[in-house]
Every structure is written in C-alpha cells, then in structure tokens.
C-alpha positions in Angstrom: -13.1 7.0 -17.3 -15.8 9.4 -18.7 -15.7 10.1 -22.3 -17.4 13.3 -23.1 -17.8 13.1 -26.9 -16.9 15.8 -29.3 -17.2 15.5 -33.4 -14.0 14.9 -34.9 -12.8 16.5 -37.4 -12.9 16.0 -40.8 -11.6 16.9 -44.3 -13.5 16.3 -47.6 -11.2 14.9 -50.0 -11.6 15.6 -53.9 -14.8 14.6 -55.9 -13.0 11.9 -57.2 -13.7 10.2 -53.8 -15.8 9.4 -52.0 -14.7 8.9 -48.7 -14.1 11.9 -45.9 -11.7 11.0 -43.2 -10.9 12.3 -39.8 -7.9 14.2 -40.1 -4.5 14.0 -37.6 -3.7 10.2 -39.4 -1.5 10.6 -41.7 -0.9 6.8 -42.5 -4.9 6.3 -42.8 -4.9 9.3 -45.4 -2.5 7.4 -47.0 -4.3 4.3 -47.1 -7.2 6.5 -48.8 -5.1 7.4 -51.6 -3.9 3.1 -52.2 -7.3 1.9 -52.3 -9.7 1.7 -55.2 -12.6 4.5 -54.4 -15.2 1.6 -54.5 -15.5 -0.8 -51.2 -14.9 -4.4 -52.2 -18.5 -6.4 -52.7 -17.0 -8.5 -49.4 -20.5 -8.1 -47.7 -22.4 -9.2 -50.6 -21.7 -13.4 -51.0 -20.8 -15.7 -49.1 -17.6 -17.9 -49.9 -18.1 -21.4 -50.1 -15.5 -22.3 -47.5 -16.9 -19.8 -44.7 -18.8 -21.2 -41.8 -20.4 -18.3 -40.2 -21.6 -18.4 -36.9 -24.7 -15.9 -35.7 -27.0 -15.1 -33.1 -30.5 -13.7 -33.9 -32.3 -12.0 -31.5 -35.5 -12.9 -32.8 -38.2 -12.2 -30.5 -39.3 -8.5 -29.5 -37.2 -6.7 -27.5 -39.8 -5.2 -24.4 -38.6 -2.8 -22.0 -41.0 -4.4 -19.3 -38.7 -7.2 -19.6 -35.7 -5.3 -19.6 -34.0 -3.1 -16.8 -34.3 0.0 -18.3 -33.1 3.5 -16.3 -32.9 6.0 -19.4 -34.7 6.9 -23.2 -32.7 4.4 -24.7 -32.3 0.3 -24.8 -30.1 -1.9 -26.6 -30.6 -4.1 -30.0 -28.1 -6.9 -30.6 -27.0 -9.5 -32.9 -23.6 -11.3 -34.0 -21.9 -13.0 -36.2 -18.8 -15.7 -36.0 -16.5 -16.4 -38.2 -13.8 -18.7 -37.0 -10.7 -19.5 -39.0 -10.6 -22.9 -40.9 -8.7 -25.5 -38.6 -9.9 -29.6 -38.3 -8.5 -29.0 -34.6 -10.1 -26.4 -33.6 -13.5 -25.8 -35.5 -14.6 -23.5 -32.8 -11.8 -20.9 -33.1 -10.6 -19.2 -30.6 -13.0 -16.1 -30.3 -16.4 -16.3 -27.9 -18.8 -13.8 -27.3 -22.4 -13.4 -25.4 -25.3 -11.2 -25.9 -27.5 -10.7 -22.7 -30.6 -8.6 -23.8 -32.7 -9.0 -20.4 -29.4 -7.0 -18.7 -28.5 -4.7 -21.5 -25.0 -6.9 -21.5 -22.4 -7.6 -24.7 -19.0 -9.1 -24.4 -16.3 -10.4 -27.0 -13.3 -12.5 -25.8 -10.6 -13.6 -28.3 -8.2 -16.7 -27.0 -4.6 -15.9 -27.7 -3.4 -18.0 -30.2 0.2 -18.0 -28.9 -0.6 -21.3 -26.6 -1.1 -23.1 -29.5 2.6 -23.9 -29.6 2.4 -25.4 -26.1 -0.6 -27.4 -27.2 -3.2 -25.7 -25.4 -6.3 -24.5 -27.1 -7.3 -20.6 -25.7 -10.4 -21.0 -27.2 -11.3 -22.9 -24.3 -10.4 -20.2 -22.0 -12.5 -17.5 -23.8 -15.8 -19.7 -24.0 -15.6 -20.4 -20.7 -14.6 -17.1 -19.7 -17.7 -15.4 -21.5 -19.7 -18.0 -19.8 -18.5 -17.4 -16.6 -19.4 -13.8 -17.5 -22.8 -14.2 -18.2 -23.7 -16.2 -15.2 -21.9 -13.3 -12.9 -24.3 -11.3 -14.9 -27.3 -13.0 -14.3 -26.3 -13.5 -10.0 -26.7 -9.5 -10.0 -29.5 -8.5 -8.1 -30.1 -5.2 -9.9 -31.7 -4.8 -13.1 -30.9 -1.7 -14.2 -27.1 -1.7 -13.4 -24.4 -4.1 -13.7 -21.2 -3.6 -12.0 -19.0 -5.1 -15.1 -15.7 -4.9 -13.1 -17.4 -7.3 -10.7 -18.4 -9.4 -13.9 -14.6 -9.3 -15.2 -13.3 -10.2 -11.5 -16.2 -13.2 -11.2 -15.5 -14.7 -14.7 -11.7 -14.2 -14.3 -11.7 -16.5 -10.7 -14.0 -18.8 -11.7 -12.5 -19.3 -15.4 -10.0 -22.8 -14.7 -9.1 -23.7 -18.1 -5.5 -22.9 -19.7 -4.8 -20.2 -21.6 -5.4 -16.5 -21.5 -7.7 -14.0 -23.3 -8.5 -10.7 -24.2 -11.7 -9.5 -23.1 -14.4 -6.5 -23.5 -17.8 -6.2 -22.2 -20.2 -3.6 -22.6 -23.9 -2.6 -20.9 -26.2 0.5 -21.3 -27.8 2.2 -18.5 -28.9 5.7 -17.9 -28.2 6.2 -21.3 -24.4 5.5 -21.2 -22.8 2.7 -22.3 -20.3 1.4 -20.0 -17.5 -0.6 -20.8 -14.3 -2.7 -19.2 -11.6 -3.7 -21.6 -8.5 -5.9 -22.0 -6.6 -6.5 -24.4 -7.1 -5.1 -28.4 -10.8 -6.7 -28.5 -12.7 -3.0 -28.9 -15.7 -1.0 -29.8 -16.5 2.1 -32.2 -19.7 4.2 -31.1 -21.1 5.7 -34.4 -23.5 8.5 -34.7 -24.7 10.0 -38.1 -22.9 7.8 -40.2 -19.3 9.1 -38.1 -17.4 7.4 -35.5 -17.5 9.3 -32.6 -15.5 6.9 -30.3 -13.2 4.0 -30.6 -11.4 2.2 -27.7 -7.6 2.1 -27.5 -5.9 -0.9 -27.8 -4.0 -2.4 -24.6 -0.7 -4.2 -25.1 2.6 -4.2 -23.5 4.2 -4.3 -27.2 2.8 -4.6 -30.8 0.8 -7.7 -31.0 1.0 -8.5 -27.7 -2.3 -7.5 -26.1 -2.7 -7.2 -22.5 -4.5 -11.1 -21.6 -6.4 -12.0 -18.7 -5.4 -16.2 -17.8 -4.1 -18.2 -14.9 -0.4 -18.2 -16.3 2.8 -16.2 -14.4 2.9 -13.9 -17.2 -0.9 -13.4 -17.9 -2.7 -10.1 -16.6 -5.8 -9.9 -14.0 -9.0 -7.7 -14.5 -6.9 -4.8 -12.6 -5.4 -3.9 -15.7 -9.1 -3.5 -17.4 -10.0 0.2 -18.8 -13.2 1.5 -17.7 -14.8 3.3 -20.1 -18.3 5.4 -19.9 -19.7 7.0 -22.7 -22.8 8.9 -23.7 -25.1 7.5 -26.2 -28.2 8.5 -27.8 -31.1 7.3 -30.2 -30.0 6.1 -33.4 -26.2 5.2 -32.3 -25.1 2.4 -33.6 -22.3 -0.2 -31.4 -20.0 -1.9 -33.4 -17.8 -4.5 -30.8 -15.3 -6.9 -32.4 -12.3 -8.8 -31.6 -8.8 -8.2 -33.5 -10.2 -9.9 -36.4 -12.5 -7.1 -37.4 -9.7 -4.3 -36.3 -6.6 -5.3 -37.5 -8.6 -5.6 -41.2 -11.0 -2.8 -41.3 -10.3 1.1 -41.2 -12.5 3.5 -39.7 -13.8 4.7 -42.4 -14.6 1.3 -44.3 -16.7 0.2 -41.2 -18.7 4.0 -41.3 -19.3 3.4 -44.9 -20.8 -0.4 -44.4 -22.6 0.5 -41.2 -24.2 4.2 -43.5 -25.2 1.0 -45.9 -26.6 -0.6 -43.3 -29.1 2.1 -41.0 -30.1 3.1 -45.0 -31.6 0.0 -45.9 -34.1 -2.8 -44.4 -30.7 -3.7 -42.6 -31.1 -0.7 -40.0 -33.3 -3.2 -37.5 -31.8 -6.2 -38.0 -28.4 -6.2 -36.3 -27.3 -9.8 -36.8 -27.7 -9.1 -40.4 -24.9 -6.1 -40.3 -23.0 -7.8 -38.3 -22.4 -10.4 -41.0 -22.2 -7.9 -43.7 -19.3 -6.1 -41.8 -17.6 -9.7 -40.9 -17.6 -10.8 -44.4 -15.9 -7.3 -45.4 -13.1 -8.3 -42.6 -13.1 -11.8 -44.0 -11.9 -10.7 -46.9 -9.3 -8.0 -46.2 -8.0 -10.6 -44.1 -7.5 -12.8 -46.9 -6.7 -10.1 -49.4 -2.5 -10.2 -49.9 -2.2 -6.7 -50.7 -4.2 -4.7 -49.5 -3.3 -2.0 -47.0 -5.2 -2.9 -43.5 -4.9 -1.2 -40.4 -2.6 -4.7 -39.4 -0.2 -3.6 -42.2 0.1 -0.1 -41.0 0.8 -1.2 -37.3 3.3 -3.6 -39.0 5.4 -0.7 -40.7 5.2 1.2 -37.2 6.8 -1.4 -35.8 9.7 -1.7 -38.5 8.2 -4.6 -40.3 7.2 -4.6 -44.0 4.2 -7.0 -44.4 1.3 -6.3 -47.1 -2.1 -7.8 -47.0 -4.3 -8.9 -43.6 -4.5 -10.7 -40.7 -6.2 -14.2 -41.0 -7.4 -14.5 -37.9 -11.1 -15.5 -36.2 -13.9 -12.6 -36.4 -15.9 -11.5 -34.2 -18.8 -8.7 -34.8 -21.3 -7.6 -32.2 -23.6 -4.8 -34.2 -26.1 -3.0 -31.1 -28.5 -0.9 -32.0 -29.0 2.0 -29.7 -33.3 2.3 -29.5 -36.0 5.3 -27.9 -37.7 3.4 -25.4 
C-alpha cells in the first residue's frame, strides 16, 4: 500500500494554548481542553523504580557500509522499559535495530497467555531474532523483502505464545513497512505528523497476533505500507505501550523538543525522553490517554493509562 502524504489539517486553538491539533477528532480536541497547557516534566528524571533498557548506536553511521539506493539513510536508537514483574524481568516487548540493512522492528508479546502460564515474551524475542537473521540471509543490500522477513521469522519462531509485530526499512528513499497487530509508527516532518499506522485487531484490545496457536494469525494478515520520506523526518516506532499513553500531539511536542536541542542526533536519547513521558501517563490515574478514549468507544468508563511494557524506536531520517 503506497501512502502518498498530504499535510493535515490543522486548527490553532486560543493563545491560551499552546498546542495546534489536527482537526476531524473530536475526542482528541477534547482531551486538549482536560489537560493542563504544560506537558508533564515525565522526560526530565528518571524514577527510582524504572529500569530502562537502550541501545546506542555509537559508532559512525557510513553509507559505504550501508546499502544505500536514495539521498537519505537511517539513524536509530531505542529505549526499553519493561513493566516491574520478579517473573518476568524481561517483559514482554523485543525489538532490533539493523543499521548495516537500514532494518527496525518492535514486537510486543501478548500478555493474555499469562493466564495459561506461558511467558509471550519469549515468543517476541525470538521472533525479532528470527527476524534479524532472515535479514541478514538476504543477498541484497539495498532492498529487503520484509514480507519474506515476517514469513522467515514467523516459521522458524517455536516458542508459545503469540505477538504483534512491525518492521520497518528505508530504501530509495521510502520507508517500507509490514505490520500486525497495534505495535505502530508515526512519520513526522516539521514538527507535524504526517503519517501514523492504523491499528489491526479483530475487536478493542484484541490486536491481530502472529503465534503457533489455533486462534493466532499468520504474516498474511500483515499491512504493507510504503511511504515517502525525506531529510530531516523523524521515525517514531513503538509498541502499545507508547500508543495507548501518548496523543499525537504530546509525541510532536517532545520530538519539536528534541530536533531543537543537542538531542536532534542522538536518537537513543529521544527515545528515552519520549518513553519516560509514556511511563508516566501510564502510571498517571487520571489522566485522559488515547487508552481511555478507546475505552469510552467501546462503552467502558476507565480514567488514567495503560501500565504496560514500552517500547520506543526514535530513526532519524539523514542526507547521505
């Protein structure tokens, strides 16, 4: 599926605020008016309980070394944080950042098996790990076919469970994406989000899941996504953890903090800003988060966030 990108369209609210929004959302203009005007100083500290986990890309990115078809190449850097739990200190989220094939991916274990004693976070490492050794077997360096990534990982992934997945690559100047589940990505250009990938489940909170179960999905249910991207965009990919707790317009104002400070090159660095902001919406009890708002969609009245493992993928988009 080719995206062709258009500007949304936005309102300026009163000077009294300072957030515009795009407009057509009536329950996210309605958020706007129940939070304070200022963002919470979430980014800023670190709670003594929190045991991030990040990968720092810390060595030179070189185009010689990467395959490169287009203007552009791709920055990355994560960051990890997994909910507290003795039993399962890893969480249930994985992710991998392959820089030498322009390759990203997030998978988030559904936590559902718990109740059958099975740990999905086992399923979503291995599935990620599975990915990037598909990733690595392909011959070409300048384009990865990620549906034959999905497929690889998915057959060779033995462990029980299931997972949502999303993995992204650049090439020719297009970032190319297969999806599954409500793991996601936001493309932002000029402090605005000009695309955001739709969520896939067969009911609310019930994301489509690749696994080996009867009711689990296969990659055929994966959306393929291509969109344009150009110098200066910056990727934001996440799990649920990060999208059930931020809005769109939080996320533009704390990546706009980011690209206008020393944090514009450093990517692992705004990835951790923007997880600590989910971290703590996500432990906030009344605050009105994109989880509450799907919540009264579906007839339930729950305030607050969605404690839940975070993951945050921040990819610069570079001129070669």
């Amino acid at each position: 599926m080719a995206i062709d990108i258009v500007p949304p369209k936005r309102r300026r609210l009163t000077d009294e605020s300072e957030f515009d929004v795009i407009t057509g959302d009536d329950d996210e203009q309605l958020q706007i008016l129940l939070c304070s005007e200022e963002l919470t100083p979430a980014y800023d500290y670190m709670d003594e309980d929190i045991k991030p986990i990040q990968t720092f890309i810390s060595e030179e990115v070189d185009s010689r070394d990467v395959g490169v078809t287009g203007m552009t190449i791709m920055v990355a850097g994560s960051s990890y944080i997994p909910k507290l739990n003795a039993e399962k200190p890893l969480g249930e989220d994985a992710s991998f950042i392959c820089l030498n094939k322009q390759v990203i991916g997030v998978a988030d274990g559904v936590g559902g098996w718990a109740k059958k004693g099975i740990d999905s976070g086992v399923y979503s490492r291995e599935l990620m790990k599975n990915a990037e050794l598909a990733i690595q077997k392909q011959s070409s360096i300048t384009t990865i076919d990620l549906m034959k990534v999905l497929n690889e990982a998915f057959s060779n992934t033995k462990a029980k469970g299931s997972s949502t997945a999303c993995i992204l690559s650049l090439s020719d100047d297009t970032l190319h994406a297969v999806n599954v589940g409500d793991s996601g990505f936001v493309v932002i250009r000029e402090g605005i989000i000009v695309y955001k990938s739709k969520v896939q489940q067969s009911r609310f909170n019930c994301p489509f899941q690749l696994g080996n179960g009867s009711t689990s999905d296969d990659p055929s249910v994966a959306e393929k996504i291509s969109v344009p991207v150009i110098a200066g965009d910056v990727i934001v990919l996440g799990t649920d953890g990060l999208f059930d707790n931020v809005h769109d317009f939080e996320l533009e104002a704390i990546v706009n903090s980011g690209v206008e400070s020393w944090e514009s090159d450093v990517p692992e660095t705004l990835a951790w800003r923007i997880a600590q902001y989910a971290l703590d919406n996500a432990k906030n009890t009344e605050v009105y988060t994109p989880f509450t708002r799907e919540c009264f969609k579906d007839g339930v009245v729950r305030n607050g966030g969605k404690y839940d493992d975070i993951t945050v993928i921040v990819a610069n988009i570079w001129p070669l």
